[in-house]
C-alpha positions in Angstrom: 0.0 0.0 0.0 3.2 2.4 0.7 4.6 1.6 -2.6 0.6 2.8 -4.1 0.9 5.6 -2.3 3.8 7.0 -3.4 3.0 6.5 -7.0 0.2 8.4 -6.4 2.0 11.4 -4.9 4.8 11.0 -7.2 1.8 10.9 -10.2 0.0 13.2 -8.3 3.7 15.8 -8.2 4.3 15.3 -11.8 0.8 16.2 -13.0 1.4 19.6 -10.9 4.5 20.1 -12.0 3.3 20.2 -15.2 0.2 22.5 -15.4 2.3 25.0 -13.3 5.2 25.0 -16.4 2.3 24.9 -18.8 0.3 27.9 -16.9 4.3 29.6 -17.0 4.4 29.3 -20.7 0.8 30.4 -21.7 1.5 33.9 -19.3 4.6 34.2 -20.1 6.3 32.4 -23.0 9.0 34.2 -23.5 11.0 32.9 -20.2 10.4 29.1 -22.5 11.7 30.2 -25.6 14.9 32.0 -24.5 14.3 35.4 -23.9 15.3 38.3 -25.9 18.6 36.6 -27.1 16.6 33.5 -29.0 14.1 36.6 -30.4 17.3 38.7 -31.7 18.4 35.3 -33.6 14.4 35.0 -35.1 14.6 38.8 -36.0 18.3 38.0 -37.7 16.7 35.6 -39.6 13.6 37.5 -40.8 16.2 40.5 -42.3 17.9 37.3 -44.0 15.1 36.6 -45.9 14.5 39.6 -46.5 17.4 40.4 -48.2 16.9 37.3 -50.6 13.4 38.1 -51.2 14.7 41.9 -52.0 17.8 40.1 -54.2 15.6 38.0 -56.1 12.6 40.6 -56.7 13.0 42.0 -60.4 12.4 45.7 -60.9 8.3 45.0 -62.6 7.5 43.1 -59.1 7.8 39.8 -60.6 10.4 37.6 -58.0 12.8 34.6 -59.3 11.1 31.6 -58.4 13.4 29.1 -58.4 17.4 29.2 -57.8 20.4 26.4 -57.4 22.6 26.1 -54.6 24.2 24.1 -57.1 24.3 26.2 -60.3 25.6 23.6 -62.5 21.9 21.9 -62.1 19.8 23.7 -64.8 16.4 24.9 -63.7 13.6 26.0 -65.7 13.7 29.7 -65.7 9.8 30.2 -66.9 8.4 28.3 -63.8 6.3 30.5 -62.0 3.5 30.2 -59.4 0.8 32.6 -59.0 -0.2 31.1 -55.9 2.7 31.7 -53.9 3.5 35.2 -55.3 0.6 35.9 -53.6 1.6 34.1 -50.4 4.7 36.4 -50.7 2.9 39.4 -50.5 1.1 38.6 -47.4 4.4 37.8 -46.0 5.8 41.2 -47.0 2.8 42.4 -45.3 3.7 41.0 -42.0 7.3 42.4 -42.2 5.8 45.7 -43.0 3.3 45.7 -40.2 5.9 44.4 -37.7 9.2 46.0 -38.5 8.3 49.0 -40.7 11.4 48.8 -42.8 11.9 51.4 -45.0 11.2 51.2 -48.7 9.7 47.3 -48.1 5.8 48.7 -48.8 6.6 50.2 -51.9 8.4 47.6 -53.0 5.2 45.7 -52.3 3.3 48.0 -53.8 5.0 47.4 -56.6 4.8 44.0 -57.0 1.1 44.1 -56.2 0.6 46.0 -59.3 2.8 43.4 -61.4 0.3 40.7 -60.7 -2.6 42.3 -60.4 -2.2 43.4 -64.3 -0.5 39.8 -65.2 -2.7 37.5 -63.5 -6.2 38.7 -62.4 -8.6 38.1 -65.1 -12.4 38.1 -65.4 -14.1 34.3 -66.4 -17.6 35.9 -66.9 -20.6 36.4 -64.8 -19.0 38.8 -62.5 -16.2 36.4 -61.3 -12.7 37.3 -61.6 -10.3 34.8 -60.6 -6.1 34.4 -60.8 -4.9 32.9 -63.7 -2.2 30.1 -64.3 -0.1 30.8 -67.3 0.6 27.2 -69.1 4.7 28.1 -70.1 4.8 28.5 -66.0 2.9 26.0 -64.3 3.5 22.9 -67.4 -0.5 23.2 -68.2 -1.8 22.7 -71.1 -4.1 25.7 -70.9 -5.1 28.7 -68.5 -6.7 28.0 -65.0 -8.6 30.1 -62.8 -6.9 28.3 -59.6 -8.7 28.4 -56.3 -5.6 28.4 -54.3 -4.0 31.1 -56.2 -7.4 33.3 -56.1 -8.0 33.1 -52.1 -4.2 33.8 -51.4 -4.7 37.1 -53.4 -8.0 37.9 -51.0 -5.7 37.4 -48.3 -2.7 39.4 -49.7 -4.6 42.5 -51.0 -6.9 42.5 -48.7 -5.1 45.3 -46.5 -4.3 47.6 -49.9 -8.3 48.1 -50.4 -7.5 51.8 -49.4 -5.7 52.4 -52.3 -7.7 51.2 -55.1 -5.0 48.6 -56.9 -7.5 46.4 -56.8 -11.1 47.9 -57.7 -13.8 46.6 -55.4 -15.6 44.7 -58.3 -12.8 42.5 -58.3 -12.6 41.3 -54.9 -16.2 41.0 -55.1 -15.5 38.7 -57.9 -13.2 37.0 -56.3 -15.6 36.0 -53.3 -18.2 35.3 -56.5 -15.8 32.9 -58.1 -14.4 31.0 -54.7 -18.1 30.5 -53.4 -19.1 29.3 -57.7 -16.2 26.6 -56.9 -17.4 25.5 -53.9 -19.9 22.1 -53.8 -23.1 22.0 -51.4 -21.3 20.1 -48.9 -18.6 22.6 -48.9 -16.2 20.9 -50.5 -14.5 22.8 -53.1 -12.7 22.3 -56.3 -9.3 22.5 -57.6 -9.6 25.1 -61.0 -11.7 26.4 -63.3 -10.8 25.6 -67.1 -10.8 28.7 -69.0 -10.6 27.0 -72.8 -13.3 24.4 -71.7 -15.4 27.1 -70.1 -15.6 24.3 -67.3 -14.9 23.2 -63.6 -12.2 20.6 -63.1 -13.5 17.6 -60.9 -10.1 17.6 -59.4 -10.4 18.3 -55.9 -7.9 18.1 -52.9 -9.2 17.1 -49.9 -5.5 17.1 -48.3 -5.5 21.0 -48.6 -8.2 22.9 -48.6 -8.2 25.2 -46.3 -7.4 28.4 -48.1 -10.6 29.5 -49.9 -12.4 29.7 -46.1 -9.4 31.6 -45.2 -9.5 33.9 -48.7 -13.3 34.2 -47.8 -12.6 35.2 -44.3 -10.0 38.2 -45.3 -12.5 39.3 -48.1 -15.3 39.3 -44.8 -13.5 41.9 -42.6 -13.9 45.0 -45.4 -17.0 43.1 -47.5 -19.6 42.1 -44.4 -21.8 40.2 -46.2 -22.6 37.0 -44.9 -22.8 34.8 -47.6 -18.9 34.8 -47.2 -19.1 34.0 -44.4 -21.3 31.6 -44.4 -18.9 29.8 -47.5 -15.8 29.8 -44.9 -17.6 28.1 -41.8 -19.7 25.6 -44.7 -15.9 24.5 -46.2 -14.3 24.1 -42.7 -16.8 22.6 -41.1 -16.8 20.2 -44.3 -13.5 19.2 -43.2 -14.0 19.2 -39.6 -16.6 16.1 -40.2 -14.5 14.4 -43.3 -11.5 14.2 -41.2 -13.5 13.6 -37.8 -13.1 9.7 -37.8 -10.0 9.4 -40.0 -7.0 7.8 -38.4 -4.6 9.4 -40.4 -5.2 13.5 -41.9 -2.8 15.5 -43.8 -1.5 19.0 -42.0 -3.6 21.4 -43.6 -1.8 24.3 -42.0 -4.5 27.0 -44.2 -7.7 25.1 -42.5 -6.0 26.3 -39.2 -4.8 30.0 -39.9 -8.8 29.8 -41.3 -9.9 28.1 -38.1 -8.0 30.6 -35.9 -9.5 34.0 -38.0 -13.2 32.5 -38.0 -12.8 32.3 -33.8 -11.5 36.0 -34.5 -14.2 36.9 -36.5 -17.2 38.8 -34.5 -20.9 37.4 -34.1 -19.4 34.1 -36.6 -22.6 32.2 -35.6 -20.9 29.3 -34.3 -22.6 26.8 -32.4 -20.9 25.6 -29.3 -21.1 21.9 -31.0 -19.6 23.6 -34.2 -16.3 25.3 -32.5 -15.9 21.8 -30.3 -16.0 20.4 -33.7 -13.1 22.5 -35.5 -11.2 22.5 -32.0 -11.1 19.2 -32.6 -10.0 19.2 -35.9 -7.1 21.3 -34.8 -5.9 18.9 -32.0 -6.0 16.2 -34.3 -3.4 17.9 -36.9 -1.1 18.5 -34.2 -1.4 15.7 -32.3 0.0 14.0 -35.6 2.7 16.0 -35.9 4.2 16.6 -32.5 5.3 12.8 -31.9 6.9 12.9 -34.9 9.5 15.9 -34.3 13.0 15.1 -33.8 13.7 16.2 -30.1 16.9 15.0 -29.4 19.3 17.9 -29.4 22.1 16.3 -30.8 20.7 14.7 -33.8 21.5 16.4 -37.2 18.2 17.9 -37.8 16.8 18.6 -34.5 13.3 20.3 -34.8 12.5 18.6 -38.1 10.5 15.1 -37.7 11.3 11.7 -38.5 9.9 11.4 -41.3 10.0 15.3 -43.1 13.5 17.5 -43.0 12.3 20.1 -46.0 12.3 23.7 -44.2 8.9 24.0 -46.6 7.1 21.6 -44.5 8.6 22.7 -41.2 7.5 25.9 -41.7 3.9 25.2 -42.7 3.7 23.3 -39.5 4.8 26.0 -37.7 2.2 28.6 -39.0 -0.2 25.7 -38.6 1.0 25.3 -34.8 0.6 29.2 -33.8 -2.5 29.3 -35.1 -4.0 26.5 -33.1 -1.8 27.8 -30.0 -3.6 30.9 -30.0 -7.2 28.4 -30.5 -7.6 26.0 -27.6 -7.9 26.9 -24.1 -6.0 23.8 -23.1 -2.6 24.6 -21.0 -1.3 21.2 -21.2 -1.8 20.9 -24.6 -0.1 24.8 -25.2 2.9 23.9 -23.2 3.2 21.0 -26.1 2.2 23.2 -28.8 5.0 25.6 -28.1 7.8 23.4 -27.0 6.9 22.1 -30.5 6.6 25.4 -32.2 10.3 26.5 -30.5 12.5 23.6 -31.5 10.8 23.7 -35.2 12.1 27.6 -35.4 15.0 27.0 -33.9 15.4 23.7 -37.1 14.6 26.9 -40.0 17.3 29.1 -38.7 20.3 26.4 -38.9 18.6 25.5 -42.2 18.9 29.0 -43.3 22.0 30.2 -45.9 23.8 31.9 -44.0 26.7 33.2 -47.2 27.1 33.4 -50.8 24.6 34.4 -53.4 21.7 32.5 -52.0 21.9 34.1 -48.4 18.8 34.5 -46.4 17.1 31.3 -48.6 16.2 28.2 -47.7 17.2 24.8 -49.5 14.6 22.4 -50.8 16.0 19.4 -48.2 18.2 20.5 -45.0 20.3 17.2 -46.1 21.7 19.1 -49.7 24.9 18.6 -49.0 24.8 14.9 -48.5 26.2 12.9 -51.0 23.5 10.6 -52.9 20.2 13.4 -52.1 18.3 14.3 -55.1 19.2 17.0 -57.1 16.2 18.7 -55.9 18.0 18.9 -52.7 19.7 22.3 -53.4 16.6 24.0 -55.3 16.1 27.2 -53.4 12.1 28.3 -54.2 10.7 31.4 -52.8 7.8 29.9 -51.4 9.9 28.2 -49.0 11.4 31.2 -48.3 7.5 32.4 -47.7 6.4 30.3 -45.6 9.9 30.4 -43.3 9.1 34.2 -43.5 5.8 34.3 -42.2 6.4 31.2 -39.6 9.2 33.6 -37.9 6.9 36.9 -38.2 3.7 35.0 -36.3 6.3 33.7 -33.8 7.7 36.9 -32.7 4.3 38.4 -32.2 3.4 36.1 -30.0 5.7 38.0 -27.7 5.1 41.2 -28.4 3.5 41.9 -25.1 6.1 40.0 -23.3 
């Protein structure tokens, strides 16, 4: 009975123990991560990739895609994708709003204009939607791509004020996401411009970013049949992915998730927002058992089975988001221990000299002998999503 006893204080101890370090890190996270010397490394890092992103942005807006740490591997110099240029500018954004750098806005500006005049395009019937260019995306004709079109919502929507995009447009833009979306709120891929028809290709992996496209497009355009589309498609995947044993990280459905909770009088059932809360736990709770934890393994903060600074970084976004969702201290102290060591993985991934400095390689393994030649790529979507992943981590201590 002793020996019972003192496996139930000891139990008893460590459960304490650990709501107290959790209740520590929710109040005051910063003491966790490292104080202002791990947050002056992050900020290093987000001027790094900066300076590629400044590098590699050509003089019309448009940026270089796609680069070789190795340059004697030949890479196609038309590849282009709308979808993260977009992503880009939402990044820029972040830097903008956070650091106010001189010169950055205009230079995003700039590049606003570029794609607004290359790639936004009516399809009829009021709808305007971003176009994929065939020479850059290997199509054999123009798309109007869901992904690309909701990533533009979310990256404009803060230059509204000064008419680069007319009103019509992002009106059009809500009209086409909501024309792509099914009546279980499911939506499809793209909509075939030379066909005049929708795709049936769907992705149920990701498909998160028309609710948050919607969501954006909600805060200046209050009318509720967008928001109505964004709760339909995540609550959609909320149920789909309820009783699966194994879901993809759909790091948009959680940014979405997290601005919908944001979002005044959302006319969420209690049942509804266990529902997506739910959702949320179960994406992370895939993820967090699978990180490499062990400080003295190679790629420490990666996981097991995924060492691409992409991914990492998509998880991380993914992570903050759902942080900033659940009430849960436990659960948070998890979430951020997970969140830390996966930023702390994208720095040492970082280029840190040469041509390429402040990018991010395809694989943090490119200088192994025997990786694929893809290994060394360097795509600015990477650089994005690293970007953006640092920016939402430093706010979180911004009251600190």
């Amino acid at each position: 009975m002793e020996g019972i006893s003192l496996q139930y204080i000891y139990l008893g101890t460590v459960v304490i123990g650990a709501v107290i370090f959790a209740w520590i890190i929710s109040k005051d996270a910063n003491k966790f991560t490292g104080s202002q010397k791990n947050l002056t490394k992050i900020h290093n890092s987000i001027v790094y990739a900066l300076y590629y992103v400044s590098e590699n942005m050509l003089d019309n807006g448009r940026f270089i895609y796609i680069r070789n740490l190795k340059d004697k591997y030949n890479i196609n110099k038309n590849a282009y994708n709308t979808t993260n240029h977009a992503r880009m500018l939402y990044s820029l954004y972040l830097c903008e709003r956070e650091l106010n750098l001189q010169g950055l806005a205009q230079k995003r500006r700039e590049s606003a204009k570029y794609f607004v005049n290359e790639y936004v395009k009516s399809i009829g019937f009021g709808r305007y939607a971003v176009i994929s260019k065939p020479n850059e995306e290997n199509i054999k004709c123009e798309q109007a791509k869901l992904t690309a079109t909701a990533m533009a919502l979310v990256a404009f929507s803060d230059l509204r004020p000064e008419k680069i995009i007319p009103d019509e447009i992002f009106e059009g833009m809500g009209q086409f996401l909501l024309f792509m979306q099914m009546k279980n709120g499911q939506f499809y891929n793209f909509y075939d411009i030379e066909n005049g028809g929708i795709s049936d290709s769907y992705n149920l992996s990701y498909t998160g970013d028309a609710p948050l496209g919607l969501l954006y497009l909600y805060e200046f355009n209050a009318k509720r049949k967008w928001l109505e589309g964004a709760k339909k498609g995540l609550l959609f995947l909320a149920k789909m992915r309820k009783n699966q044993k194994e879901v993809q990280f759909d790091y948009n459905s959680m940014l979405a998730t997290e601005k919908l909770f944001k979002t005044p009088d959302n006319g969420l059932t209690d049942e509804e927002k266990n529902l997506l809360i739910l959702h949320l736990i179960k994406m992370v709770e895939q993820v967090i058992p699978k990180q490499i934890v062990n400080k003295e393994e190679r790629y420490y903060g990666a996981l097991v089975d995924n060492i691409k600074p992409l991914n990492i970084a998509c998880i991380v976004e993914g992570l903050i988001a759902t942080y900033n969702c659940v009430d849960d201290d436990i659960l948070k102290m998890r979430i951020m221990k997970t969140i830390d060591t996966g930023i702390k993985f994208l720095r040492l991934s970082q280029i840190q000299k040469g041509p390429l400095k402040g990018g991010f390689p395809n694989s943090a393994d490119w200088r192994e002998l025997g990786v694929p030649k893809t290994a060394s790529i360097v795509k600015m979507d990477t650089v994005q999503h690293a970007l953006a992943a640092c920016i939402k981590f430093q706010n979180m201590f911004k009251n600190e």
